[in-house]
C-alpha positions in Angstrom: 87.6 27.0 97.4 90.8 29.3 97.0 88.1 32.7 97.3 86.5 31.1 100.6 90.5 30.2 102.0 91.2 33.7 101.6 88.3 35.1 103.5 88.5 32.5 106.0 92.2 33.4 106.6 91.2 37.3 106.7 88.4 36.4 109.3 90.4 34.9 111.4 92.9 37.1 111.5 90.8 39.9 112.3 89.0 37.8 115.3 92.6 37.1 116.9 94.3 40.9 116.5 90.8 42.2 118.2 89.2 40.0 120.5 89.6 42.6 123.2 87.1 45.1 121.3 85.1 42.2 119.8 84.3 40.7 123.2 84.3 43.7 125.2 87.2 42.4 127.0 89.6 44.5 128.9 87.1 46.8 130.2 89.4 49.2 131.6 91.0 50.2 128.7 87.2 50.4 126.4 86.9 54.3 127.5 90.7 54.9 127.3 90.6 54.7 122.5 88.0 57.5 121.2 85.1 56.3 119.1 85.8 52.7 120.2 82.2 51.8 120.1 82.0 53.1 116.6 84.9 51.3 116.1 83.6 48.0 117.2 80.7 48.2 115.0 82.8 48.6 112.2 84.4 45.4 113.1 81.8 43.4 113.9 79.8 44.1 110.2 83.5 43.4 108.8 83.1 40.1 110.6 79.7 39.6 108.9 81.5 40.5 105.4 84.0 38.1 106.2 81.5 34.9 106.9 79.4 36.1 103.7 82.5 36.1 101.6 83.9 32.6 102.5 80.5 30.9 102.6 80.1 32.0 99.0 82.7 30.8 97.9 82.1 27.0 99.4 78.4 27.7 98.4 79.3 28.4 94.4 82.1 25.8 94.0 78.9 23.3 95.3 76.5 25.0 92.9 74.0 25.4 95.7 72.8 28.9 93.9 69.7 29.1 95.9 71.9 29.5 99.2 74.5 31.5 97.2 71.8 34.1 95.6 70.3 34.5 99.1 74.0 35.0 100.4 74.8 37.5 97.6 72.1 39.1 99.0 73.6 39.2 102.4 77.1 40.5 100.7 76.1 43.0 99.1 73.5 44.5 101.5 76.5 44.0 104.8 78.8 45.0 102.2 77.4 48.6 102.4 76.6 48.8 105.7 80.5 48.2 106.5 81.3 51.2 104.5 78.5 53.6 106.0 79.8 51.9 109.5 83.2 53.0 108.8 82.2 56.6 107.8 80.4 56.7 111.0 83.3 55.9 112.7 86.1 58.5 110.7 83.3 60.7 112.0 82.9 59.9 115.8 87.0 59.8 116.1 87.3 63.2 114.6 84.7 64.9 116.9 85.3 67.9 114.2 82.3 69.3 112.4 83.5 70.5 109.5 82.3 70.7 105.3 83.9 67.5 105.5 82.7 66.0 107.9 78.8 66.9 107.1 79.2 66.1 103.5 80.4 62.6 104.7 77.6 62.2 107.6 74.9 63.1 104.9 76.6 60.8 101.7 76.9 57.9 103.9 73.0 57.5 104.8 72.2 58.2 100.9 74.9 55.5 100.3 73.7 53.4 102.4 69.7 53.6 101.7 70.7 53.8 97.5 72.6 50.6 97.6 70.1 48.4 100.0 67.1 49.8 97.5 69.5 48.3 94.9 69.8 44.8 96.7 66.2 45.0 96.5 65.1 45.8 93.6 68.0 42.8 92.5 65.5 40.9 93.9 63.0 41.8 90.5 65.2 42.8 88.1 68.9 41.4 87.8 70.7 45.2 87.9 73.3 44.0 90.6 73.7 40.4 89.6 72.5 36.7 88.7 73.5 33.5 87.9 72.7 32.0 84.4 71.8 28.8 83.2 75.3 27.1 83.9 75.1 28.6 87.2 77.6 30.9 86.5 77.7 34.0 88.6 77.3 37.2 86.3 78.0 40.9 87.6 75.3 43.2 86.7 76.0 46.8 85.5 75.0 48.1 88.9 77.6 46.2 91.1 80.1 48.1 89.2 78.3 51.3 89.8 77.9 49.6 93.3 81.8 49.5 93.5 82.3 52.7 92.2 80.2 54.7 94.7 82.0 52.9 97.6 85.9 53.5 95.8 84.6 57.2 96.1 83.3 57.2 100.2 86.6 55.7 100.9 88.4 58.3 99.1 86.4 60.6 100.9 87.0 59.6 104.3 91.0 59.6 103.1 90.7 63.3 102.0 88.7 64.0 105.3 91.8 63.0 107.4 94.5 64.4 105.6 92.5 67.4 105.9 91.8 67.2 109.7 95.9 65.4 110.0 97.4 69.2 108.4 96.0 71.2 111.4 97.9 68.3 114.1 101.1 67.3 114.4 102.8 64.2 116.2 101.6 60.9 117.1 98.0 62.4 117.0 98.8 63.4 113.2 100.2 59.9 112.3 96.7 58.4 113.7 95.0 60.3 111.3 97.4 59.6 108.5 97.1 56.0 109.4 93.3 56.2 109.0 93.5 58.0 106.1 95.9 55.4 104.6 92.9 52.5 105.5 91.1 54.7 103.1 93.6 54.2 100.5 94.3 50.5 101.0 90.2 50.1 100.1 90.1 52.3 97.4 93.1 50.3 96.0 91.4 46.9 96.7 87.7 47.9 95.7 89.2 48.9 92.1 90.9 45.5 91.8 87.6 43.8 92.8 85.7 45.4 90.2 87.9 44.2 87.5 88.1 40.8 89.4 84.9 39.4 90.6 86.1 36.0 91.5 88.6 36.6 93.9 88.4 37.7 97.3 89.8 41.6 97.2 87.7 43.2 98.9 88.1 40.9 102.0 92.1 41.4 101.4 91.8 44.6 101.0 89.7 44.8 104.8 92.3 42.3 106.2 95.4 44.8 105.4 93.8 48.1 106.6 92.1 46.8 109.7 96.1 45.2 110.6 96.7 49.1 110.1 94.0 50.6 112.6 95.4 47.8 115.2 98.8 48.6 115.2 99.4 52.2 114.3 95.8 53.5 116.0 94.2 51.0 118.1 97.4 49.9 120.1 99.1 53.4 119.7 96.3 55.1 121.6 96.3 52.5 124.4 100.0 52.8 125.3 99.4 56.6 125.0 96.9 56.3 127.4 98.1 53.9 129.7 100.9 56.0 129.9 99.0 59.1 130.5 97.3 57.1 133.7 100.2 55.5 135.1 101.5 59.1 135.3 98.5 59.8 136.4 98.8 57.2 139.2 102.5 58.4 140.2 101.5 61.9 140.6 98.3 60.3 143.0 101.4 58.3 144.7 103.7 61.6 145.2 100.6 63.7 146.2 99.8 60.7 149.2 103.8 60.6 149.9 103.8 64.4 150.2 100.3 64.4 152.4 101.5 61.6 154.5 104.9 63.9 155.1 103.0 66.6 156.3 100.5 64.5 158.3 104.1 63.2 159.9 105.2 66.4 160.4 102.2 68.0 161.8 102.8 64.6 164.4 105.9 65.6 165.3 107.7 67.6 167.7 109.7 69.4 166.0 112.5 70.0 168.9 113.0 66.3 170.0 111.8 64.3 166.4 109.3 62.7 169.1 105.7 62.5 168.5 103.7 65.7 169.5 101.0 66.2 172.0 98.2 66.4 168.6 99.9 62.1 167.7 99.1 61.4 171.8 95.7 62.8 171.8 95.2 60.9 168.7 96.6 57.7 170.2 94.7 57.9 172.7 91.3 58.2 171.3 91.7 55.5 169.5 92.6 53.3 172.7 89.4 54.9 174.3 87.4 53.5 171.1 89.0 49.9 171.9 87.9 50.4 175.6 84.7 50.9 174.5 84.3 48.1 172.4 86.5 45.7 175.0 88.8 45.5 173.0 92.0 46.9 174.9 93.3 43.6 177.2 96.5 45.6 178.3 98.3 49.5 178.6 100.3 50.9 181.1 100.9 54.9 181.0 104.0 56.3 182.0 104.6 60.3 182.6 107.7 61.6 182.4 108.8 65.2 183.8 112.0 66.6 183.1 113.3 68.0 186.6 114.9 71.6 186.9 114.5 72.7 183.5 113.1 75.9 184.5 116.2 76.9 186.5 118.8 75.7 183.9 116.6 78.3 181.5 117.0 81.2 183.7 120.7 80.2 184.5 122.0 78.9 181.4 120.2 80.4 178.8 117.4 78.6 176.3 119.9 77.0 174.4 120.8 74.5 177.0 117.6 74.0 178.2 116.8 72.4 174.7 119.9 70.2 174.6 118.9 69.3 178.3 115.0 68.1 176.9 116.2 66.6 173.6 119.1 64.8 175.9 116.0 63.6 178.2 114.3 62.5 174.7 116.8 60.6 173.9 116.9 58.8 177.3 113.6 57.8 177.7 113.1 56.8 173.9 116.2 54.7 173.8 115.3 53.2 177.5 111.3 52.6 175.9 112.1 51.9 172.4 109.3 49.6 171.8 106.8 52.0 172.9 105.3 55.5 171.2 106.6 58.1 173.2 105.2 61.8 172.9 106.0 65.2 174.2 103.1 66.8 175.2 104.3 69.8 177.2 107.7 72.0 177.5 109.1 69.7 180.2 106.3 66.6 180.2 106.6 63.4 178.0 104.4 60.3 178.1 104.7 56.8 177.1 101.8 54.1 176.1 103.4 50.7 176.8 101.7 47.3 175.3 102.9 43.9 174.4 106.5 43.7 174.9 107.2 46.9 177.3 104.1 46.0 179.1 104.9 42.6 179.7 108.2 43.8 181.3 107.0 47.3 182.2 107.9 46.8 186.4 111.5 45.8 184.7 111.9 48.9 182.5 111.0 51.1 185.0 112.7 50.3 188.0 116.1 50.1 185.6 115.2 53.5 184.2 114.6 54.8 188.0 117.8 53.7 189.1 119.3 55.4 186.2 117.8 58.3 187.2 118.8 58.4 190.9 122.6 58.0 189.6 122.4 60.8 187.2 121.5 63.1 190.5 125.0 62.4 191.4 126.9 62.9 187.9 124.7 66.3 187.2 123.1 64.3 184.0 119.5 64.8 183.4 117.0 63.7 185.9 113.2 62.8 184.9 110.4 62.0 187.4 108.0 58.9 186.4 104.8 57.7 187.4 103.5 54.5 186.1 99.9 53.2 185.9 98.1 50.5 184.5 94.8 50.0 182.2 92.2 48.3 184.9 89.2 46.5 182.9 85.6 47.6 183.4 86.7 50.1 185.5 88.7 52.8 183.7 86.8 54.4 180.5 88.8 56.0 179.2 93.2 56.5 179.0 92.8 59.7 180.9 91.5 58.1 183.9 94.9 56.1 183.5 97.3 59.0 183.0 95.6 60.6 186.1 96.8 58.1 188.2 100.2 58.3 186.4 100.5 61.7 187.0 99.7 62.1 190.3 102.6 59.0 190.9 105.1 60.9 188.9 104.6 64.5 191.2 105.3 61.5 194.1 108.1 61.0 192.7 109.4 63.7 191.7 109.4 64.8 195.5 111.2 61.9 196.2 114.1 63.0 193.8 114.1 66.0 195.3 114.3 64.5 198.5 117.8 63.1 197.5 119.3 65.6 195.6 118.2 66.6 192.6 117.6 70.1 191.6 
C-alpha cells in the first residue's frame, strides 16, 4: 500500500500545481508559454502513469494479478509514451533544428515503437515481466534494458539543452537549464528504479521534475509574458493619451484655449444627427461678435487686439461656463446652451447684455449677441438656428453702436 500512497501523493500533486494547463483554464495566458500544447500532453500521459502506478500497487497487495498483469501492461506501454511525449516536447520548445534535435525526433519514435512491440510480445513470452506461482511480481531481463534505453533519452534531452542553453544567456538560459535539470532528476530516479522495482521512483522522480518545469519554466514564462503585455498595454494607453492630446489640440484655438471652429462644426453635426432622429428636446445658439477689433488692430497694433479677443474669451466663457463655447472666426464666437444655461438662457443673457452696455462706458470690451432657440419639427438642422442668431446679433450690434460703442 506504501508504493500506491506514493503515486497517489505524486498525482495529486501534479493535478493541483497544473490544473490551469490540465483543464485548459486561463485561456488567455494558453498562447502566452511556447510548446504549451506539447507540454500538456506530456502531463496528461504523466497523469495516466500516475493512476497505473497507484492502482498496481492496491492491485498486487490484493493479489488480483489478472487486473495487475493487464495494468503492468498499461505501465509499461504509458510509461514509454511519457518519455517519447516529453522528447516531443524538449523539441517543440526549442523550435531549433539541429544534430540534436533530429537525432532526438528520430530515437524517440524508434523508442517508442521498440518498447510497445516489447509490451507485446510480453504478452507471449515473459521478456519484460511476470508473476510466478506465489504471485510474486518478477522483472524480466527486458524491463532493465527497458530502463536503460529511457535513462539514455533523458540524458539526451539533458545534453540537448545544455547545448541549445550555451548559445542564450539570462532568464531564457535558466529555462533551458531548468529543463535540462528535469532530464537529470529522471535519469537519477530511473537508475534507482531499476535496482528497486518495488518502490514507486519513477513516479518520484516525475513528481520532483514536473515541480521544476512549474516553477522555474512554466510560471517564469507567464510573469515574463504578462509583463511583456501589460507593457504592451501601457504603451497602447500612452499612444491613446498622446492621440487624444492632439485630437484636443487640433480642437482648440490656440489664441483663446477655446474650442476651434473644426470642435463647433463637429458639435454641431452631431446635434443635426439628434434632430434627425428626435432626439434634440432643447438648444439655444448664441453668437457672439467682438466690436471694434478691427480699429484697435490698425491703431494699437496686433498685440492688443489679441489681449482684446482672449479678454472677450474670457468674458463670455466665465459669464456661460456651463456651456461649449467656440471661436469660429477672428472676431466671432458661438455658444450651444442646454440643460442648465438653457433653462436660464433669457437670465444669462440679459445679465451679460447689460454687462456689455456698461463696458461702453468704461472702454472694456464690448460683444454683440444674438440668441435663438431650437424650434421642433421645424428647424433641420443647427444652422437654420445660428441663422437666426446671427442675423439678431448684427441687430444688436447696431444697437451698441447706437449708444456708443466703437
Amino acid at each position: 500500500m506504501n508504493y500506491s500512497c506514493t503515486a497517489l501523493v505524486a498525482l495529486v500533486i501534479l493535478l493541483i500545481i497544473n490544473y490551469d494547463i490540465l483543464l485548459k483554464k486561463n485561456k488567455e495566458n494558453r498562447n502566452l508559454i511556447p510548446a504549451q500544447k506539447s507540454y500538456r500532453r506530456f502531463l496528461l500521459s504523466v497523469v495516466i502513469f500516475y493512476a497505473c502506478d497507484t492502482l498496481w500497487g492496491f492491485f498486487y497487495d490484493l493479489q488480483f494479478l489478472t487486473i495487475t498483469y493487464i495494468d503492468t501492461m498499461v505501465f509499461f506501454a504509458v510509461m514509454a509514451y511519457s518519455v517519447f511525449l516529453w522528447t516531443r516536447y524538449v523539441i517543440s520548445y526549442l523550435k531549433v533544428k539541429n544534430v540534436f534535435t533530429t537525432v532526438l525526433n528520430y530515437c524517440g519514435w524508434f523508442f517508442l515503437l521498440f518498447e510497445w512491440i516489447v509490451v507485446l510480445i510480453n504478452l507471449f513470452f515473459p521478456v519484460l515481466f511476470y508473476f510466478d506461482e506465489n504471485g510474486t511480481y518478477v522483472a524480466g531481463s527486458q524491463r532493465y534494458v527497458n530502463l536503460g534505453i529511457q535513462l539514455i533519452m533523458f540524458l539526451m534531452t539533458t545534453i540537448c539543452m545544455l547545448y541549445v542553453s550555451a548559445k542564450n544567456s539570462g532568464k531564457v538560459r535558466f529555462r533551458h537549464l531548468s529543463i535540462g535539470l528535469f532530464g537529470i532528476v529522471m535519469t537519477v530516479f530511473v537508475f534507482l528504479q531499476m535496482l528497486f522495482p518495488f518502490l514507486a521512483l519513477y513516479s518520484v522522480g516525475y513528481m520532483i521534475g514536473t515541480c521544476l518545469l512549474h516553477t522555474f519554466v512554466m510560471e517564469d514564462i507567464k510573469a515574463d509574458k504578462l509583463k511583456e503585455l501589460k507593457e504592451l498595454v501601457d504603451r497602447e494607453q500612452t499612444h491613446r493619451e498622446q492621440l487624444g492630446s492632439a485630437i484636443q489640440l487640433a480642437h482648440t484655438d490656440s489664441l483663446t484655449g477655446v474650442r476651434n471652429k473644426l470642435a463647433y462644426e463637429e458639435m454641431a453635426r452631431s446635434y443635426d444627427e439628434k434632430i434627425a432622429s428626435g432626439k434634440l428636446k432643447e438648444l439655444a445658439v448664441i453668437v457672439f461678435d467682438l466690436n471694434g477689433l478691427k480699429k484697435i488692430n490698425d491703431s494699437k497694433g496686433h498685440d492688443e487686439g489679441d489681449r482684446y479677443i482672449k479678454e472677450g474669451s474670457r468674458l463670455i466663457c466665465r459669464w456661460f461656463k456651463h456651456s461649449p463655447v467656440f471661436r469660429i472666426g477672428g472676431d466671432e464666437f458661438v455658444a450651444l446652451l442646454v440643460e442648465q444655461d438653457f433653462a436660464k438662457r433669457a437670465t444669462l443673457l440679459n445679465g451679460f447684455n447689460r454687462l456689455i452696455e456698461n463696458n461702453i462706458s468704461n472702454e472694456n470690451v464690448v460683444i454683440s449677441t444674438g440668441m435663438d432657440e431650437y424650434i421642433s419639427k421645424q428647424d433641420k438642422n443647427v444652422e437654420e438656428v445660428f441663422v437666426r442668431a446671427d442675423k439678431k446679433m448684427y441687430e444688436r450690434k447696431s444697437y451698441l453702436k447706437s449708444i456708443g460703442s466703437i
